[in-house]
KOLTOR-574973 format. One record per residue (C-alpha): y, z, x; residue in three letters. Coordinates in steps of 0.5 Angstrom, whole numbers, padded with zeros to 4 digits, always signed. Layout:
<nodes>
YZXala ...
</nodes>
This chain:
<nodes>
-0319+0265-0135unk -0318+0261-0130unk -0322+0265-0125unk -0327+0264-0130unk -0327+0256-0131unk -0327+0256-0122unk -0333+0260-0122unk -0337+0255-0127unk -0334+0250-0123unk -0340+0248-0118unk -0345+0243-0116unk -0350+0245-0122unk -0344+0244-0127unk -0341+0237-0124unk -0348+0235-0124unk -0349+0237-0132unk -0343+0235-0134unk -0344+0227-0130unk -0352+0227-0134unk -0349+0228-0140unk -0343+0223-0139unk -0349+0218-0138unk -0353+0220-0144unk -0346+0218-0148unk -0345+0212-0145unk -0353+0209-0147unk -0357+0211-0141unk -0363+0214-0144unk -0368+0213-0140unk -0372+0219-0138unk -0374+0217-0132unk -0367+0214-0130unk -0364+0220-0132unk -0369+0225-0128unk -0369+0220-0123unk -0360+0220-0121unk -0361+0228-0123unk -0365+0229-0117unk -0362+0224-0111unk -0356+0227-0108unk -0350+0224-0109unk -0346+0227-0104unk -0351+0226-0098unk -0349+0217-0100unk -0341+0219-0100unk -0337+0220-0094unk -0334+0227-0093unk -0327+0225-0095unk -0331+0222-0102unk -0336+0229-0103unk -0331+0233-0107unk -0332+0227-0112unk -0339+0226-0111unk -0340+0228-0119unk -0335+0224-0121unk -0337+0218-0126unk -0334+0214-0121unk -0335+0208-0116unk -0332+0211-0109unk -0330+0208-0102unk -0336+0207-0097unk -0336+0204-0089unk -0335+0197-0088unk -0330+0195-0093unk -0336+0198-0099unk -0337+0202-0105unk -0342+0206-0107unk -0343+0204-0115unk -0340+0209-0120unk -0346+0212-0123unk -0346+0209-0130unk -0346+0203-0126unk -0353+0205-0124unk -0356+0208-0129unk -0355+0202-0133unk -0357+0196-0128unk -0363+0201-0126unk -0365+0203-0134unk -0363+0194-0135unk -0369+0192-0130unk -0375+0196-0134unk -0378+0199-0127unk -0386+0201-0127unk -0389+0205-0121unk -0393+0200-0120unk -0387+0195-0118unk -0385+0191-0112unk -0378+0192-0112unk -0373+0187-0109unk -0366+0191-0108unk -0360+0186-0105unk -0355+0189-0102unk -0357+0197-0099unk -0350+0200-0099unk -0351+0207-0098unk -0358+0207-0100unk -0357+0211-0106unk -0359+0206-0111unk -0365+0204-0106unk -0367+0213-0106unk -0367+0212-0115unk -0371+0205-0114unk -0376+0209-0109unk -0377+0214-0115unk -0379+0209-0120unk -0383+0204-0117unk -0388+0203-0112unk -0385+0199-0106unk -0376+0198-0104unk -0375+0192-0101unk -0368+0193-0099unk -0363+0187-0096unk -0357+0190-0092unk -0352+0184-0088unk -0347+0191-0085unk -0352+0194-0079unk -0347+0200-0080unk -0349+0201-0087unk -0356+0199-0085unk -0357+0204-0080unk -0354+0210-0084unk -0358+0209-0090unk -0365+0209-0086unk -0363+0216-0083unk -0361+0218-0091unk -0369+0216-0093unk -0371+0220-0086unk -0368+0225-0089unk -0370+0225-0096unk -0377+0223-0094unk -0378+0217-0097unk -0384+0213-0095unk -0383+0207-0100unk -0377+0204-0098unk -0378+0197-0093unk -0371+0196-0090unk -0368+0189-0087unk -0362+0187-0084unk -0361+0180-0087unk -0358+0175-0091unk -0358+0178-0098unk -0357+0172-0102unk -0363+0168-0099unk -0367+0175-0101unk -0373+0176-0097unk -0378+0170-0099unk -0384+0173-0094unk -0384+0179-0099unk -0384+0174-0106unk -0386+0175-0111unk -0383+0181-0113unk -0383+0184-0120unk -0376+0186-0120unk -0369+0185-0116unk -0364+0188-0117unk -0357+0185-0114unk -0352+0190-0112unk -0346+0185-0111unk -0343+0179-0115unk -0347+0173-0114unk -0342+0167-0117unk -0347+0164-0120unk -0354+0164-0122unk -0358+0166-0116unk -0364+0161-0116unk -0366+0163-0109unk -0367+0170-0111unk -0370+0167-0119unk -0374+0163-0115unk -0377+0169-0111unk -0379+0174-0118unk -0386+0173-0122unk -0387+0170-0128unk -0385+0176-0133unk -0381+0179-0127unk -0374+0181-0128unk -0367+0181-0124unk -0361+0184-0126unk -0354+0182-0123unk -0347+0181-0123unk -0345+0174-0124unk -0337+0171-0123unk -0333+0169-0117unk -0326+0173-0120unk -0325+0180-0120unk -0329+0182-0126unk -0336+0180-0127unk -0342+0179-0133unk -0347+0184-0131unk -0353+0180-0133unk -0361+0181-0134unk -0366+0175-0133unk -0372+0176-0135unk -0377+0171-0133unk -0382+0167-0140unk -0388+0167-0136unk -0387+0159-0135unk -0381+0158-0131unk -0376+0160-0135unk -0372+0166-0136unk -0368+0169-0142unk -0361+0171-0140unk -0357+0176-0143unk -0350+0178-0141unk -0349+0186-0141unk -0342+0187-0140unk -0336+0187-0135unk -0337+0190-0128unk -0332+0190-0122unk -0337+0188-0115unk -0336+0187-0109unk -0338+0179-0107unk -0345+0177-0105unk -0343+0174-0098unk -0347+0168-0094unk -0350+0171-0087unk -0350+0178-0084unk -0343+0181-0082unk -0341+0181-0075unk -0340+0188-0072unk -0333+0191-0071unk 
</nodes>
């Protein structure tokens, strides 16, 4: 029986079971769904991490980094209502696997990295891929990507202490961002969508561990 259990025990099944976790815990969305069934995960993990690429979990990256559990990703992507026909700001690029899912759902990725290291890896995973809508910068995440604006959606894959107006003021009217809000460890994942006159409906969607959104680039080691 063992021998049996190990047989199943493949990339297949791990992926199988990792979907049917994420319908459980609310990501529904079909395109969301088929959009993380189809990136592979081990290509954005690290080889000490790739045995546990299936897992629901957050896992370690270069840079002092993360690359998000899964749940996390299909909840933020399912939260931010992405049309093919949008212009996608992502801040924060990581491994480029929340970027790869964004480029399966929308038109264009604008995508903001301040760790060159981590920037220049996720390029050779786009190569890779043969992704052709994927706009890379290395930058300053925090002051967005004003020259782009404005963008139909934005998704911040760091935790900004406080309402992030520089990037509110670079999403369209009806737009929509979705980011982690707080200074502590633990953070208010939240979706501000825009009321067509300036304002924005702010809803808080639940607790969520990020990194810090940081002034500046990183220096390199």
């Amino acid at each position: 029986m063992a021998q049996h259990q190990d047989d199943e025990d493949t990339p297949e099944t791990r992926l199988a079971r990792l979907i049917l976790a994420l319908r459980s815990q609310g990501v529904s969305d079909p395109a969301v769904l088929n959009a993380i069934e189809t990136t592979p995960r081990p290509l954005f993990t690290q080889d000490l991490f790739k045995d546990r690429a299936f897992e629901d979990s957050a896992l370690p990256i270069a840079c002092g980094q993360t690359i998000s559990q899964p749940f996390i990703v299909g909840l933020m992507t399912q939260a931010l209502q992405v049309d093919k026909r949008d212009r996608v700001l992502e801040i924060g690029t990581g491994s480029g696997y929340q970027t790869t899912i964004l480029s399966k759902l929308s038109r264009l990725v604008y995508t903001v990295e301040r760790y060159r290291t981590l920037m220049r890896e996720a390029e050779a995973r786009f190569k890779s891929l043969g992704l052709t809508n994927v706009i890379t910068r290395f930058g300053d995440g925090g002051a967005g990507w004003p020259e782009q604006a404005p963008f139909d959606k934005i998704m911040v894959t760091a935790a900004a202490p406080g309402e992030p107006k520089a990037l509110l003021d670079q999403l369209k009217p009806n737009g929509v961002l979705v980011a982690p809000i707080g200074k502590g460890p633990v953070q208010t994942l939240k979706r501000y969508t825009g009321d067509g006159a300036g304002g924005f409906t702010v809803e808080a969607m639940t607790d969520v561990r990020f990194v810090p959104l940081l002034d500046g680039v990183a220096k390199e080691l």
